[in-house]
C-alpha positions in Angstrom: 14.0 20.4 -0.2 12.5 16.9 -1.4 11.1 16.6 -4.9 8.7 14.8 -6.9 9.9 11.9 -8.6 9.6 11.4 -12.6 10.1 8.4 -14.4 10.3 9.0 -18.0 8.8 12.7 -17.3 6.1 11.3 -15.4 5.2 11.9 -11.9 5.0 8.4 -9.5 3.3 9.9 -6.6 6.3 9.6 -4.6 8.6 11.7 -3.5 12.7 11.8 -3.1 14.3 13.6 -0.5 18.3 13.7 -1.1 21.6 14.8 0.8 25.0 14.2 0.3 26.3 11.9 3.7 30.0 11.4 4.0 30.8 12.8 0.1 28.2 10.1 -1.3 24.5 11.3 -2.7 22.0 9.5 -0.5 18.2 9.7 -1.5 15.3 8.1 -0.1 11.7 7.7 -1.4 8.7 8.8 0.6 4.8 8.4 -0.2 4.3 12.2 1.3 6.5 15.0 0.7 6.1 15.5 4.4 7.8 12.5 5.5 10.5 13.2 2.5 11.2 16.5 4.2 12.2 14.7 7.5 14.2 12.4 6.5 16.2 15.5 5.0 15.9 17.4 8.2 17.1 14.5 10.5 20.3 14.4 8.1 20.8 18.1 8.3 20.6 17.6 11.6 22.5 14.6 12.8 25.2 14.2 9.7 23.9 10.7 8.8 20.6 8.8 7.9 18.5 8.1 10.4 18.9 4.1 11.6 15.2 4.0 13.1 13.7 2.7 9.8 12.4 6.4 8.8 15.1 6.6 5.7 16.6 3.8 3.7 19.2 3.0 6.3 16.9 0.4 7.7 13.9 -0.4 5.4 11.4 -1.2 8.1 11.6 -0.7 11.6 10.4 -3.6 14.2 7.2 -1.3 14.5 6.6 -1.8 11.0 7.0 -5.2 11.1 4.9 -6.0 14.0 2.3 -4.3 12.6 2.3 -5.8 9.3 2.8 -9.0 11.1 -0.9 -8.4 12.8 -2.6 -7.5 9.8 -1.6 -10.6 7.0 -1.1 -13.1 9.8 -0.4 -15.3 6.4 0.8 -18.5 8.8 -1.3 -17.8 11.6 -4.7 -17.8 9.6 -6.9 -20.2 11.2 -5.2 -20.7 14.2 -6.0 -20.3 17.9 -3.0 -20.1 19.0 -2.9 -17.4 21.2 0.7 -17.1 22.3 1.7 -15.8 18.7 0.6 -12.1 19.8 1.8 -12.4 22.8 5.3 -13.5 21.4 5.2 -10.8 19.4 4.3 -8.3 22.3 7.4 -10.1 24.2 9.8 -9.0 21.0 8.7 -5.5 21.1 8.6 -4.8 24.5 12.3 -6.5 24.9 13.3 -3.9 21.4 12.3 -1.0 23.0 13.4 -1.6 26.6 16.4 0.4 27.6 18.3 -2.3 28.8 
């Protein structure tokens, strides 16, 4: 069951879920207690952390990045170059293809 997290007996707003995966402790931190509670159940489940970027084995997932890519655009600002999403559609679509 994931907990709350304290620093110096005060609670962060984030929660920890924690298992113990091939003899070590592994924790991750979540904003929700919900997505805490997942990662745990995916371990219980599988026997190791989940490699999706929904634990700490992988901080963000391609998903993640795309998206984040879309939103600061930080060197496409003021561009009209419209190939950038496209390239960026290209990437995904070749991630997630099962091939």
């Amino acid at each position: 069951m994931s907990y709350p997290e304290r620093r110096k007996g005060v609670m962060t707003g984030k929660w920890v879920g924690e298992r113990v995966i091939a003899g070590k402790v592994k924790r991750v931190r979540s904003s929700t207690k919900a997505e805490a509670d997942k990662w745990e159940r995916y371990v219980d489940l599988h026997g190791h952390a989940p490699l999706d970027g929904t634990g700490a084995s992988v901080a963000h997932s391609l998903g993640a990045v795309a998206k984040e890519a879309r939103a600061n655009r930080e060197g496409w600002k003021g561009s009209h170059d419209t190939s950038l999403d496209q390239r960026l559609e290209v990437v995904l679509e070749t991630a997630t293809s099962p091939w």
